[in-house]
C-alpha positions as semicolon CSV with decimal commas, in nm:
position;residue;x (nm);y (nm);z (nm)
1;X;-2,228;-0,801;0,708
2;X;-2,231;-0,823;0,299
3;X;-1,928;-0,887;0,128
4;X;-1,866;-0,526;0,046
5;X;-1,926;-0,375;0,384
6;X;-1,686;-0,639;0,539
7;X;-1,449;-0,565;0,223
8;X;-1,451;-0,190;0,283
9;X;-1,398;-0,267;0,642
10;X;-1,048;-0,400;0,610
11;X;-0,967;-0,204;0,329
12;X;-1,046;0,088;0,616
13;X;-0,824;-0,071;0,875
14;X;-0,535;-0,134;0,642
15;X;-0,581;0,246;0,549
16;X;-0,529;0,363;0,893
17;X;-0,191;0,080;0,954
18;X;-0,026;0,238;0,644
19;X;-0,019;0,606;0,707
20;X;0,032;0,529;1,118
21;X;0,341;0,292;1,000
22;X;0,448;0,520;0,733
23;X;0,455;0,775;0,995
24;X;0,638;0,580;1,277
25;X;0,923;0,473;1,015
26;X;0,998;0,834;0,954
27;X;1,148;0,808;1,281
28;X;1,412;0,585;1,117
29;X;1,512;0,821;0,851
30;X;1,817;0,978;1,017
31;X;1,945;0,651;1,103
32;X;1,868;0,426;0,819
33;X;1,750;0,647;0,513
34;X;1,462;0,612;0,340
35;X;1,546;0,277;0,183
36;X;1,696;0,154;0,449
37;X;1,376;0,270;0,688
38;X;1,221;0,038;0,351
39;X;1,435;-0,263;0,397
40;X;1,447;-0,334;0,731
41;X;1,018;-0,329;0,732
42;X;1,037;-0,561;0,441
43;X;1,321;-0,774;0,590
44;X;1,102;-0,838;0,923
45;X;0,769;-0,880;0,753
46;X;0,905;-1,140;0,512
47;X;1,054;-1,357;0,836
48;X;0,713;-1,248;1,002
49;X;0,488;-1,413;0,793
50;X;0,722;-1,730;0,611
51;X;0,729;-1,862;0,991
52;X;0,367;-1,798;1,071
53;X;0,196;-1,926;0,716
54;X;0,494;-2,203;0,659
55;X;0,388;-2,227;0,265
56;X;0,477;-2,569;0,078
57;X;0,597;-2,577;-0,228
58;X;0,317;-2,835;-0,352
59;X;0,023;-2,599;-0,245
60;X;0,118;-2,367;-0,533
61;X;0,068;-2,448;-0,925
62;X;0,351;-2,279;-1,135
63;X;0,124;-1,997;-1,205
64;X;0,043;-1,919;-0,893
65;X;0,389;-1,867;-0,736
66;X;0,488;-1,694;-1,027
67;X;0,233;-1,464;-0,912
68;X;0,337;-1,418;-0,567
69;X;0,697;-1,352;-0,664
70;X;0,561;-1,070;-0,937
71;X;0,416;-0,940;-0,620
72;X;0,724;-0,970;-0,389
73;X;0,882;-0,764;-0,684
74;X;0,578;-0,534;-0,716
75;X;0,574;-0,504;-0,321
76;X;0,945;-0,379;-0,310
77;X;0,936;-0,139;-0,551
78;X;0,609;0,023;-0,421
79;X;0,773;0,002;-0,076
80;X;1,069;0,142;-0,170
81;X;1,015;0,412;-0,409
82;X;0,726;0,565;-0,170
83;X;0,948;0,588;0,126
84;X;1,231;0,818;-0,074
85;X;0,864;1,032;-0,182
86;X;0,756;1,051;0,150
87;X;1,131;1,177;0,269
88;X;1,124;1,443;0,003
89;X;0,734;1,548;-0,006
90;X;0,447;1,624;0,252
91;X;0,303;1,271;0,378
92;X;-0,038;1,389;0,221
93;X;0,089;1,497;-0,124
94;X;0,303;1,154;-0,168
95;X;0,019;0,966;-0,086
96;X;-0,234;1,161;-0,336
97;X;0,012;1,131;-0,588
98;X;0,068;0,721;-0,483
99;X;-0,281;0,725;-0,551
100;X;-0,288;0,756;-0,946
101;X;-0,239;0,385;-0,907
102;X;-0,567;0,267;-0,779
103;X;-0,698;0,544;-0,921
104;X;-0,620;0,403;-1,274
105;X;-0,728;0,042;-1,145
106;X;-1,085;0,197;-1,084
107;X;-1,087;0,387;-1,412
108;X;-0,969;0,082;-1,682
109;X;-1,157;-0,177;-1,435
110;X;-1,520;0,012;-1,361
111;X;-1,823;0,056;-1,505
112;X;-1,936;0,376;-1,303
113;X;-1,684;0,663;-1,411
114;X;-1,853;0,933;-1,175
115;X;-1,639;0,820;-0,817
116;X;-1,275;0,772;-0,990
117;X;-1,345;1,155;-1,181
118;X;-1,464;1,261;-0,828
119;X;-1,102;1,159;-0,658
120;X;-0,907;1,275;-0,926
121;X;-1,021;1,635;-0,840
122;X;-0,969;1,562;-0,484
123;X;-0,594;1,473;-0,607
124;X;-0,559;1,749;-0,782
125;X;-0,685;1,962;-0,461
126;X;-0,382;1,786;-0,252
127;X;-0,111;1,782;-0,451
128;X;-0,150;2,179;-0,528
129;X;0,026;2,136;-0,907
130;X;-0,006;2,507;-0,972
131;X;0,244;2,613;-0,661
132;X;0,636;2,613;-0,793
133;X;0,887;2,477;-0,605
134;X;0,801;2,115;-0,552
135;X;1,044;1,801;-0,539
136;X;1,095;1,644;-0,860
137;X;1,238;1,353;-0,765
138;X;0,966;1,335;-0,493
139;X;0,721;1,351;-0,733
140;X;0,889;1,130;-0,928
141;X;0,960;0,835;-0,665
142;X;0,544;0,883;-0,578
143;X;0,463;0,823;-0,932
144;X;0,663;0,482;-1,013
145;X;0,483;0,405;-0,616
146;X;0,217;0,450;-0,768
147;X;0,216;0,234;-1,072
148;X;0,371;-0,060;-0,863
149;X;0,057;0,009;-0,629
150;X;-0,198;-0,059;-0,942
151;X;0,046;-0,378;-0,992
152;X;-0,006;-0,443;-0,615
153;X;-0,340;-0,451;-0,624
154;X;-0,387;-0,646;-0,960
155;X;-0,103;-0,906;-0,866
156;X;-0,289;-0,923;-0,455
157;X;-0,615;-0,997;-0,618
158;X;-0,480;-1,320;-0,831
159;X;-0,269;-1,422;-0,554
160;X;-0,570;-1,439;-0,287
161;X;-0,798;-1,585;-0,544
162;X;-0,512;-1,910;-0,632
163;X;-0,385;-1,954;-0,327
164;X;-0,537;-2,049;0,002
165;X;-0,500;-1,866;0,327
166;X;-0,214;-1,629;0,353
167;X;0,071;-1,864;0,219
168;X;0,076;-1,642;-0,108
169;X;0,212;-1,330;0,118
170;X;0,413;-1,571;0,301
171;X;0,584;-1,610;-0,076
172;X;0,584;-1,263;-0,184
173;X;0,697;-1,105;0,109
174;X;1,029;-1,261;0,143
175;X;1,092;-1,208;-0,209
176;X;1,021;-0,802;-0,170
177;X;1,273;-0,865;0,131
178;X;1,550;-1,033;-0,116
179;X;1,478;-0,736;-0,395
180;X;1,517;-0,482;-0,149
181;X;1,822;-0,644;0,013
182;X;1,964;-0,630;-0,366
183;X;1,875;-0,249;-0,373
184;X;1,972;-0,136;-0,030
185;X;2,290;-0,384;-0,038
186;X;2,596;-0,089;-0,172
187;X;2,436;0,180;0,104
188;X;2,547;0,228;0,476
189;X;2,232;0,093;0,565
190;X;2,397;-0,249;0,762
191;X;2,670;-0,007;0,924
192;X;2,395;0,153;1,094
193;X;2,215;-0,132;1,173
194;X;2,184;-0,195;1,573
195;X;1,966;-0,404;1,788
196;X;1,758;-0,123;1,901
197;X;1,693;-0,012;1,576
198;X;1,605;-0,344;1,476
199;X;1,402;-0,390;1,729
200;X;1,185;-0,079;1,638
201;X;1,197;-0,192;1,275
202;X;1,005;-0,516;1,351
203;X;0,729;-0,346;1,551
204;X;0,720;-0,138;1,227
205;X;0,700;-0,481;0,979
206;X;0,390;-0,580;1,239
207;X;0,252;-0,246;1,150
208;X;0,317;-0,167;0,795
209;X;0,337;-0,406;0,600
210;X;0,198;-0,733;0,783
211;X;-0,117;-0,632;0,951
212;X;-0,193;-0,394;0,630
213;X;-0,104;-0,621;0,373
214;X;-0,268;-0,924;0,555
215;X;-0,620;-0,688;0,556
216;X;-0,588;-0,589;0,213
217;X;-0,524;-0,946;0,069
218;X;-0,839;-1,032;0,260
219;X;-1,062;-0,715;0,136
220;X;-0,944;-0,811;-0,242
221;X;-1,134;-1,162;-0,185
222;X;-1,425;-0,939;-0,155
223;X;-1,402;-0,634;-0,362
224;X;-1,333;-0,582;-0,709
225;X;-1,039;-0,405;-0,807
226;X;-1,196;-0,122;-0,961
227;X;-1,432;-0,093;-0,616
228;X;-1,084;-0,121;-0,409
229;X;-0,881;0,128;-0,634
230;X;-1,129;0,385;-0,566
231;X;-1,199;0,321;-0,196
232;X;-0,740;0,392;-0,152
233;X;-0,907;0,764;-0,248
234;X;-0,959;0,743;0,135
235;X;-0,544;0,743;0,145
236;X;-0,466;1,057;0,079
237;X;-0,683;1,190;0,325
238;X;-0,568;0,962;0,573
239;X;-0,200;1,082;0,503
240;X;-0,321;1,442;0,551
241;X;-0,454;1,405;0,897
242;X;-0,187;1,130;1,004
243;X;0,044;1,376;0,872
244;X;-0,092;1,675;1,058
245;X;-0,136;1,519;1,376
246;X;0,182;1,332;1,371
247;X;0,439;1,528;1,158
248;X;0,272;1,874;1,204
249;X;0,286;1,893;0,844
250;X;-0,068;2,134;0,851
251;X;-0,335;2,135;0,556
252;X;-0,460;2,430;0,334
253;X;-0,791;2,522;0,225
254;X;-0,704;2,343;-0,070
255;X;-0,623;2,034;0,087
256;X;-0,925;2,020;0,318
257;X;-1,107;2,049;0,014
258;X;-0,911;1,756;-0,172
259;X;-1,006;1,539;0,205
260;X;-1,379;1,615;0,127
261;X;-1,412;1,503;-0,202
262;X;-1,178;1,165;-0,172
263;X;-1,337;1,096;0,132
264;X;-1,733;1,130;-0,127
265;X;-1,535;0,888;-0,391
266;X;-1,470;0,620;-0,136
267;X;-1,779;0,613;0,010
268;X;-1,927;0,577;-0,337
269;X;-1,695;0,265;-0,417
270;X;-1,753;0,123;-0,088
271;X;-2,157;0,119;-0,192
272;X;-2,144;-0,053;-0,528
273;X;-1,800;-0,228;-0,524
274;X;-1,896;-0,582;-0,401
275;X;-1,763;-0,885;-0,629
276;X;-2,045;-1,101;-0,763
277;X;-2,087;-1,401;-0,558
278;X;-1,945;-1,594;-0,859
279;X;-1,660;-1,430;-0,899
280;X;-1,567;-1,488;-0,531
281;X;-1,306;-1,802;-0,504
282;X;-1,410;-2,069;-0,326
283;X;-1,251;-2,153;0,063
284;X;-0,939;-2,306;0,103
285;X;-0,787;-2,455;0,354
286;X;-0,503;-2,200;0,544
């Protein structure tokens, strides 16, 4: 399998983790909140991986952790502002409105404008901007999600090129853990807190973000950003049908149409989005 196809691949599976976790942790909501739902996935995915990778301090140079903490940082925020959008908004329409992140990735980091206009249209399609009425502060919580996801996958990219294996998410994560702590800290959230509930939060972390995050670091060894930006157009139409057969949050005309045409854009990244063999970093050891 080339490097794109395999690249694609995981970027696919991660897809399909993300909006079945996101889904799951609504389930959480009434107990938790949003941010709480947030925290306790970060908190478990940051013990999750620090005891499975076990990173040393000497296998990082100074730039390189300070690029897995800019990612733990990067990695809360996304986490956290995306979770109050998907509380106020449709799963589908947070998502396509999360996606203006890779979106802008593909646009500033491609050559080949035709895929990243393509899934703009089909965002346009989902989000519905000319019906009144929406969330605001939906709306706004999915767009600062989505400019910490163009950081995300920027920040991934560096970190999976510098350091070997997956000891630069076994940095990062615990650091999104400790910034969401900070955030999450004045709420109710720990007054809620019981071992049931924290029990289904770390099948959660194994879902979203571990096994997604973990398949995503991987795909960026193989993709370039711009071909990985555009092949998250495939997100939105994920969230629709996750959201539809999950949430029975049900799709319009206009949304069906907004599936078709992000669904052409990532099909058209996945076919000319392979990083030259150059550019690829060199095996580490894990």
């Amino acid at each position: 399998m080339t490097p794109t196809r395999t690249g694609a691949a995981l970027a696919l599976a991660a897809i399909v983790c993300v909006q079945l976790g996101l889904a799951a942790s609504t389930g959480l909501f009434d107990e938790l909140g949003p941010s709480g739902a947030a925290w306790l996935r970060l908190a478990w995915a940051g013990i999750i991986l620090l005891v499975a990778a076990r990173p040393r301090p000497s296998a990082f140079t100074r730039r390189a952790f300070l690029a897995c903490v800019a990612l733990g940082v990067v990695s809360a925020g996304m986490t956290l502002t995306f979770m109050t959008a998907v509380a106020r908004l449709p799963l589908g329409t947070a998502v396509a409105i999360e996606f203006l992140g890779p979106l802008g990735v593909a646009v500033a980091r491609g050559r080949a404008r035709l895929w990243p206009v393509l899934a703009a249209l089909g965002v346009v399609l989902l989000t519905e901007p000319w019906h009144g009425g929406t969330d605001l502060v939906g709306i706004g919580c999915a767009l600062a999600a989505a400019a910490c996801w163009a950081g995300y996958i920027l920040l991934t990219q560096r970190v999976g090129d510098e350091v070997g294996g997956l000891r630069g998410l076994a940095v990062s994560m615990p650091v999104a853990a400790l910034v969401s702590t900070v955030v999450v800290l004045p709420s109710s959230v720990f007054g809620n807190l019981t071992w049931p509930i924290a029990g289904v939060g770390f099948l959660l972390a194994v879902l979203l973000p571990v096994v997604p995050y973990t398949l995503e670091f991987l795909a960026l060894r193989r993709l370039t950003t711009a071909a990985f930006g555009t092949l998250m157009a495939l997100e939105p139409a994920a969230g629709l049908l996750v959201g539809w057969a999950f949430l029975h949050q049900t799709p319009g005309v206009a949304g069906i149409a907004g599936v078709a045409f992000v669904v052409a854009a990532g099909v058209g990244a996945e076919r000319s989005g392979a990083r030259h063999a150059s550019a690829l970093p060199e095996p580490s050891p894990a």
